[in-house]
C-alpha positions in Angstrom: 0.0 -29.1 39.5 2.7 -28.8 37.4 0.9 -29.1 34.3 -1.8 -26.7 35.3 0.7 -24.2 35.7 2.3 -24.8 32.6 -0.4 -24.8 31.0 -1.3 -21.3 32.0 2.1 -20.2 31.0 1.4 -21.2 28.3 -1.4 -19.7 27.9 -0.4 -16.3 28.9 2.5 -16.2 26.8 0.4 -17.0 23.5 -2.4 -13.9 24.7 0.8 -11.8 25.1 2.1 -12.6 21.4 -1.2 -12.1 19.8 -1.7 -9.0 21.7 1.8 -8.1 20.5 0.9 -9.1 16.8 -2.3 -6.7 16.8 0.0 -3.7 18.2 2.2 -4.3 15.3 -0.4 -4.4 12.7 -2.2 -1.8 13.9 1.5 0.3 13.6 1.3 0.3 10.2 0.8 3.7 8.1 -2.6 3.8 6.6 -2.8 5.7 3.6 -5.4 6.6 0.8 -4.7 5.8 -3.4 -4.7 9.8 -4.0 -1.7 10.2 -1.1 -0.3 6.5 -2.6 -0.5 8.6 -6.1 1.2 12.0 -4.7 4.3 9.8 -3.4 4.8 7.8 -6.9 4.9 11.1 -8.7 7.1 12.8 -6.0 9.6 10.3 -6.0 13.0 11.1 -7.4 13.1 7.6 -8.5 10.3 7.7 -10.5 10.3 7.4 -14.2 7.8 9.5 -16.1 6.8 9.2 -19.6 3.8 11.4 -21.4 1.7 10.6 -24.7 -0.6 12.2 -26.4 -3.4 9.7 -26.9 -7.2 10.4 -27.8 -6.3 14.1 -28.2 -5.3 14.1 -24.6 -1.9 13.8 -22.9 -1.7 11.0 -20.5 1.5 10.4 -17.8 2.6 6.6 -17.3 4.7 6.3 -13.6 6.8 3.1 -13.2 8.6 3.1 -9.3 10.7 0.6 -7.7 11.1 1.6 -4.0 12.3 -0.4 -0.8 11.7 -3.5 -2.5 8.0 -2.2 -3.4 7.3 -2.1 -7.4 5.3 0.8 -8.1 2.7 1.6 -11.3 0.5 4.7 -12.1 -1.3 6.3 -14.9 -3.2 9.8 -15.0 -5.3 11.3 -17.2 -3.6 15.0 -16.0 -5.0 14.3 -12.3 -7.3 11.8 -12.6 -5.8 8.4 -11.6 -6.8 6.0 -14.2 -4.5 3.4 -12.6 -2.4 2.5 -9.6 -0.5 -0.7 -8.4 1.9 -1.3 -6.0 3.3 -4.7 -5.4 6.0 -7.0 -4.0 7.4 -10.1 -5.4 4.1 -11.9 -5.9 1.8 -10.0 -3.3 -0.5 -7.4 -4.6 -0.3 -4.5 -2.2 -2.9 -2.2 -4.1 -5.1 -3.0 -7.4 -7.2 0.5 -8.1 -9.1 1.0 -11.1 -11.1 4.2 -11.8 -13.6 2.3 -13.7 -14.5 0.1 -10.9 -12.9 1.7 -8.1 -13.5 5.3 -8.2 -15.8 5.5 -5.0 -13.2 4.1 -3.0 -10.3 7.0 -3.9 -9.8 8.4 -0.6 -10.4 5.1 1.9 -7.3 5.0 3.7 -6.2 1.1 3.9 -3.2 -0.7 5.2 0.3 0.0 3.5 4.1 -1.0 4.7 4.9 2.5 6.9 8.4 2.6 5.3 6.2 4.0 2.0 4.6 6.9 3.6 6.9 9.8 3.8 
């Protein structure tokens, strides 16, 4: 009897801690490349540097933030580029060329980043 109950205490307790694990994921901001794109440039942090390339001036944004490194390039407000990534992990890969459908999805992104 003993082992029956323990092993629904058991079982209760790992239901509990994935239940708690899904509330916490689903806790996280969501947020979109355009509203990723409108933090990076609003950032005091931010470093900004403009060339004129192709007869058109282009903006280059490099961010390092709560541990997050941070990389955009516009075309003046056409995001050509945008990466966000920490240590090894790649947070956010966007590319107009192949990702330009996809600009205003919202997707998964550490809340302490959305302000």
């Amino acid at each position: 009897m003993n082992n029956f109950l323990g092993a629904m205490l058991a079982k209760a307790k790992n239901t509990f801690m994935q239940s708690a694990e899904t509330a916490q994921i689903q806790q996280e901001a969501t947020v979109s490349v355009i509203e990723l794109a409108e933090f990076i440039e609003k950032h005091v942090d931010a470093n900004m540097v403009s060339q004129f390339l192709l007869g058109d001036f282009y903006y280059f944004y490099e961010l390092q933030a709560e541990g997050i490194n941070y990389y955009l390039e516009k075309k003046h407000d056409y995001i050509l580029q945008l990466d966000a990534s920490i240590e090894d992990k790649i947070l956010v890969s966007y590319r107009s060329y192949r990702d330009k459908e996809h600009i205003q999805e919202l997707f998964s992104f550490p809340s302490a980043q959305k302000q």
